[in-house]
C-alpha positions in Angstrom: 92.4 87.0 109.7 94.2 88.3 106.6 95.8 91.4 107.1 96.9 93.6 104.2 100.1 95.6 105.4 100.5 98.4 103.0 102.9 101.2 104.5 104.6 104.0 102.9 108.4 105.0 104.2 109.3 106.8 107.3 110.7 109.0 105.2 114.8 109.8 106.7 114.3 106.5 108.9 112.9 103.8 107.3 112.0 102.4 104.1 108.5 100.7 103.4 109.9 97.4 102.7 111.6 97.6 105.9 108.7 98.7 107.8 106.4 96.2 106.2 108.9 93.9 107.6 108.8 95.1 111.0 104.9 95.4 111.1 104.8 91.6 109.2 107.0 90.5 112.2 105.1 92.4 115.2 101.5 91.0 113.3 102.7 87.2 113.4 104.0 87.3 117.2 100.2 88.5 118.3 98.3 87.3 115.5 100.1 83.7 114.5 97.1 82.4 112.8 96.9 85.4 110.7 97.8 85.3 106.8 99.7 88.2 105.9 99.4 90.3 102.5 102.7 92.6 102.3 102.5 95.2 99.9 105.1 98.2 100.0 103.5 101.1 98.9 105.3 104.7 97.7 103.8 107.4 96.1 106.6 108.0 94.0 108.6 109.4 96.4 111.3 107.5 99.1 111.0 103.9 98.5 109.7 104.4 94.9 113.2 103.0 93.5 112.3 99.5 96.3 108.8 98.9 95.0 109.9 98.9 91.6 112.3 96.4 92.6 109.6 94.3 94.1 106.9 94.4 91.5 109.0 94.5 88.3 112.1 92.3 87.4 115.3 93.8 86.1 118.9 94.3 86.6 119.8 97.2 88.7 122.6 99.5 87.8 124.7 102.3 89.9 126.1 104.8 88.4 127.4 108.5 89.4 125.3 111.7 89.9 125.3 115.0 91.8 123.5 115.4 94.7 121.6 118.5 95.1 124.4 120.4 96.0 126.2 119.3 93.4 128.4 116.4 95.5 129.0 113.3 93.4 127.7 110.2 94.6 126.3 106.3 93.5 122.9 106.6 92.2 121.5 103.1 91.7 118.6 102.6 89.7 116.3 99.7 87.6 116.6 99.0 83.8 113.3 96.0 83.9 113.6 93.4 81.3 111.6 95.2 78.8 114.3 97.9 78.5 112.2 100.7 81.0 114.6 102.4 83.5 113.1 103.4 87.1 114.7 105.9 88.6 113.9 107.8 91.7 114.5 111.4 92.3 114.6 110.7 95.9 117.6 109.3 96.2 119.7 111.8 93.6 118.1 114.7 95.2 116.0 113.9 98.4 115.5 116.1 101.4 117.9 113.9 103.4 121.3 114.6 101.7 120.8 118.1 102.3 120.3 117.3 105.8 121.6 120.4 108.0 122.0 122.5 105.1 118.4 122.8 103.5 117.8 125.4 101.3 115.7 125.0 97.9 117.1 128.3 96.6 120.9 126.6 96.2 119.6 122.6 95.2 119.4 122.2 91.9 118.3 119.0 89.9 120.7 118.1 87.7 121.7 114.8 88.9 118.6 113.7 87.4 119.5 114.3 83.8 122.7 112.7 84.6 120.9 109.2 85.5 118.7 109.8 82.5 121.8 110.0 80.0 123.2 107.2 81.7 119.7 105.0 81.4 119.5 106.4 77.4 123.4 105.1 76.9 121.5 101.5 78.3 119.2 102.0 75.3 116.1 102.0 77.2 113.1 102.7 74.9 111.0 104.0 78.7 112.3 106.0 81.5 109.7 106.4 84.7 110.8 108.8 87.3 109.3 109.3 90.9 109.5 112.8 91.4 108.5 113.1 94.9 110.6 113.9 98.5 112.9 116.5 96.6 114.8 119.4 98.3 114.8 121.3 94.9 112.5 124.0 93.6 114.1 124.7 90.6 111.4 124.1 87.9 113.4 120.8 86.2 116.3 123.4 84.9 119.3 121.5 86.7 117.8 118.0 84.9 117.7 120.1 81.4 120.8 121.5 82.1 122.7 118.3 82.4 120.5 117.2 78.9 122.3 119.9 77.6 119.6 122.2 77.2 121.6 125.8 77.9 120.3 128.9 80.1 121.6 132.3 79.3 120.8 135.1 81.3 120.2 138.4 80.1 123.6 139.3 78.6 123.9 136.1 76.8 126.2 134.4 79.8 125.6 130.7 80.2 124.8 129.4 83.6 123.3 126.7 85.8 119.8 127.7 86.9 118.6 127.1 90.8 115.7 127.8 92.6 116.8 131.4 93.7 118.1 131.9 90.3 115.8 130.9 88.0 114.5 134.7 87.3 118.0 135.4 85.9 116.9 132.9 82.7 116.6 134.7 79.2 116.8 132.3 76.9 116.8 128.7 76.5 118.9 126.8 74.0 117.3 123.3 73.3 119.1 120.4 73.6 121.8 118.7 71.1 120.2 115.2 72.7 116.5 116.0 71.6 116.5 113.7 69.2 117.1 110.2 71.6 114.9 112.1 74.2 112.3 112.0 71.6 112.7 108.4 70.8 111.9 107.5 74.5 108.8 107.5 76.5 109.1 109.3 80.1 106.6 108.8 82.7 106.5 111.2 85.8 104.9 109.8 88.8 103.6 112.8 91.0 102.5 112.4 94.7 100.6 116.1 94.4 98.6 117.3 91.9 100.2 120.8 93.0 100.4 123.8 90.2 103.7 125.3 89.1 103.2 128.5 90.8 100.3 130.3 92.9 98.9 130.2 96.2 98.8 126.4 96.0 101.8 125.7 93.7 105.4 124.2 94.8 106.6 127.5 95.8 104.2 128.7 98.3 103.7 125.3 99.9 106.1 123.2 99.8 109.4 125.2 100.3 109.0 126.0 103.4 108.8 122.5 104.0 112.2 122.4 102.0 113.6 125.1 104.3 112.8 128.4 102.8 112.3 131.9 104.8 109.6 134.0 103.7 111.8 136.0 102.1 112.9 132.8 100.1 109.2 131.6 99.1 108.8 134.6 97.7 112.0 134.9 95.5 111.3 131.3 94.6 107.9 132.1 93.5 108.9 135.2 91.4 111.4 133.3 89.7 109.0 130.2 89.1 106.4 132.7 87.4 109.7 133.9 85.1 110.5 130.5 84.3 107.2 129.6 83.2 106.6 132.3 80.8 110.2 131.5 79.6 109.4 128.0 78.9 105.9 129.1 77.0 108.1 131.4 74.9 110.7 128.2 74.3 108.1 125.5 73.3 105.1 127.7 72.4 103.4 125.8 75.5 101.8 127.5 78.8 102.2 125.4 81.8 101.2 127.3 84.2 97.8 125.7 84.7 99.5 122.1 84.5 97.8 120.0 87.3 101.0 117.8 89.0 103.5 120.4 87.2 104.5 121.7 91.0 105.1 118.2 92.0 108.9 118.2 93.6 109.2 121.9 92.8 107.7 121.9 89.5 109.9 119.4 88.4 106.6 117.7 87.2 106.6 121.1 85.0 110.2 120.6 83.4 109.6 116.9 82.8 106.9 118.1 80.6 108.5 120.8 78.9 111.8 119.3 78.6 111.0 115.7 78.0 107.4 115.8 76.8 106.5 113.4 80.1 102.9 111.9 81.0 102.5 113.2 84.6 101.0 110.5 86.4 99.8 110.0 89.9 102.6 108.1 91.8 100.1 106.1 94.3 98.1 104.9 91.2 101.4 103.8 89.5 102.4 101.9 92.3 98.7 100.7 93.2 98.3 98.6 89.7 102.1 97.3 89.4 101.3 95.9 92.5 98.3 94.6 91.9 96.9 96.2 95.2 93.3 96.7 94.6 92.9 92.7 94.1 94.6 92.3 97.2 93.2 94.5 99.4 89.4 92.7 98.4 91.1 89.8 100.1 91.6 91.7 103.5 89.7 91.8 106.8 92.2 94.8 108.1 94.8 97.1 106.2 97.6 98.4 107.9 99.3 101.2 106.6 101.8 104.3 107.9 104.2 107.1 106.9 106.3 109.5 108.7 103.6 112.5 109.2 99.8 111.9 108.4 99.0 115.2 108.1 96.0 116.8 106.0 98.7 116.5 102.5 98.4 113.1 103.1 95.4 112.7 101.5 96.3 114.9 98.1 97.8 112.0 96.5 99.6 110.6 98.7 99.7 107.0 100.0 97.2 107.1 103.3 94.9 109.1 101.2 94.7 107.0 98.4 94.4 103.6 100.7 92.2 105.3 102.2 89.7 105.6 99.7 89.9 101.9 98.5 89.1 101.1 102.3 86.5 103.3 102.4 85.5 101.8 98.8 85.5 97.9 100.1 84.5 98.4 103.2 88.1 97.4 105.1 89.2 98.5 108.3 92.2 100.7 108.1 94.9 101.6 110.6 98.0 103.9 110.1 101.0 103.7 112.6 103.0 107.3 111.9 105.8 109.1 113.6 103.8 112.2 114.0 99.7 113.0 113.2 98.6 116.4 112.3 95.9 115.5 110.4 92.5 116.9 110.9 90.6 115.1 113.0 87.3 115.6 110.7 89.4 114.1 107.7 89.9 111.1 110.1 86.6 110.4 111.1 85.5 110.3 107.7 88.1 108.1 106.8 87.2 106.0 109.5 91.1 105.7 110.5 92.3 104.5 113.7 95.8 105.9 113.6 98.7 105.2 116.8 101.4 107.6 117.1 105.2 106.0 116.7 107.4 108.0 118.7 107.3 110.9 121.5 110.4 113.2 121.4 109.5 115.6 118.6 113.1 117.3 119.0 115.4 114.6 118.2 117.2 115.1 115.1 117.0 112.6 112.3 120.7 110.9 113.1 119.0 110.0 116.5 115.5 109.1 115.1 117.2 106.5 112.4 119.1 105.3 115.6 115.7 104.1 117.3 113.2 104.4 114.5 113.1 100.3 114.5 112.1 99.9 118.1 110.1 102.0 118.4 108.1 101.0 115.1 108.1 97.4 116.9 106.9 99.0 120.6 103.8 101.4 119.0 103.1 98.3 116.8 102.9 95.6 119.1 100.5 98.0 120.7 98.4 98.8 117.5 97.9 94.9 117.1 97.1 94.2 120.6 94.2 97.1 120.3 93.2 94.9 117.4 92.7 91.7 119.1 90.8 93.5 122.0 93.7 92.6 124.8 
């Protein structure tokens, strides 16, 4: 039996290399015969920066950055061997270091234009950047900001934009850097294809997720509409109809308008680095899972776009997640057998890293046993 393992990260808990690990492990102690195909997947979100470090070679390098709340800490990140730097947002301005405090109207992403300044003093002639798993919603203004782009409000006084204070921006003085940022390519990798703004943009449904009130979403959307007319007026550009420009809180949008990015789906970036589609012709089963499979999952994100391919070639596919909301129509036509990881909903995220690895082993030594027919 060859069995294509394929998971994305438990996002807070585990990484997908470490949870390809643990499902490799689990697979061989029921299944010894069975050849196993391990490919950690991300959709540019956590675990984007280990994939790179799988599929391409390169020297990694740490540096310093703020942290969404503007708390200095070691960023590491990949320059490959033909001079492109990975870097993933995740990990300068991810959901978990604002654990206990999340609030997308104070995060801001400027620690991402520090790690890109840092990657153009490397003379890199690419920069990729996974966007996704952010706690920010500030429309790419804290990454411009620290490119030394400038925001002045309304009387001319300079200031650091954030999600609840984007609507204060006036005017946008471009960058003294524009012309190295010019000389470089910058890919975005996107794991929604999510508008700026509007009823399905970054605002509206993903801050909440982020840990906005109502009262929030809607200053956050106000100010994102602002924003976006401010940036047409700056580049002569309207991106408000930019498909994967709400990725991350529109960060897609600012990496566009501030670096002149390719948007790119995440999953699809992944998928061909790793050479997944060859390998998953190859399998009788594919295993797969992620924190929550719910009906977002399969908007560009990694169960959705394995998925597909299984669907495509005909393959089997099972998904081991920590909680599933997903539709049960979207399932059946998916054909997914999915096993729940996990029972105590309320624990908080110290206590599920504490026993996120057993009980990935227990729920997976029961998914493979349901396999074999025991």
């Amino acid at each position: 039996m060859n069995i294509l393992i394929a998971p994305d990260s438990f996002k807070g808990t585990l990484d997908a290399v470490e949870v390809t690990t643990i499902l490799e492990r689990v697979a061989l102690s029921i299944i010894p015969t069975a050849k196993i195909i391990p490919i950690p997947m991300s959709d540019g979100g956590d675990s984007a920066l280990s994939c790179f470090k799988i599929y391409k070679t390169g020297t990694t390098v740490t540096t310093k950055a703020h942290d969404p709340l503007m708390r200095l800490i070691n960023v590491d990140y990949l320059i490959s061997d033909d001079k492109t730097a990975f870097i993933e947002s995740a990990s300068i301005i991810g959901l978990h270091l604002v654990d206990g405090t999340k609030n997308p109207a104070l995060t801001t992403t400027y620690g991402i234009g520090e790690v890109i300044l840092d990657a153009l003093d490397q003379d890199v002639t690419s920069v990729v950047i996974s966007l996704g798993g952010s706690s920010t919603n500030d429309g790419g203004a804290g990454m411009a900001a620290a490119l030394d782009y400038k925001f002045y409000d309304d009387e001319m006084f300079e200031f650091l934009p954030r999600g609840g204070s984007l609507h204060r921006v006036n005017h946008i003085l471009k960058s003294t850097f524009l012309k190295e940022i010019s000389k470089v390519n910058f890919t975005a990798l996107c794991d929604v294809d999510a508008l700026p703004y509007g009823p399905q943009g970054a605002s509206e449904v993903f801050s909440p997720q982020k840990g906005a009130t109502p009262e929030e979403v809607k200053l956050l959307e106000s100010g994102m509409i602002h924003f976006s007319e401010i940036l047409n007026t700056t580049f002569g550009k309207d991106f408000s109809k930019l498909k994967k420009g709400g990725a991350a809180g529109a960060l897609g949008m600012g990496c566009r308008a501030f670096l002149s990015a390719n948007l790119t789906s995440g999953f699809d970036y992944i998928k061909d680095i790793s050479n997944l589609e060859s390998k998953i012709k190859e399998a009788d089963i594919l295993i797969t899972g992620e924190g929550r499979l719910d009906n977002q999952s399969f908007t560009g994100k990694v169960i959705g776009g394995l998925a597909n391919l299984a669907k495509h070639y005909e393959v089997p596919i099972f998904a081991i997640c920590g909680d599933v909301t997903a539709s049960e129509q979207l399932l059946n036509d998916y054909n997914i057998k999915t096993f729940k990881c996990g029972t105590d909903s309320n624990k908080t995220i110290d206590e599920l890293r504490l026993c996120a690895k057993n009980e990935l082993t227990e729920t997976a030594r029961v998914m493979f046993n349901s396999i074999c027919g025991f």
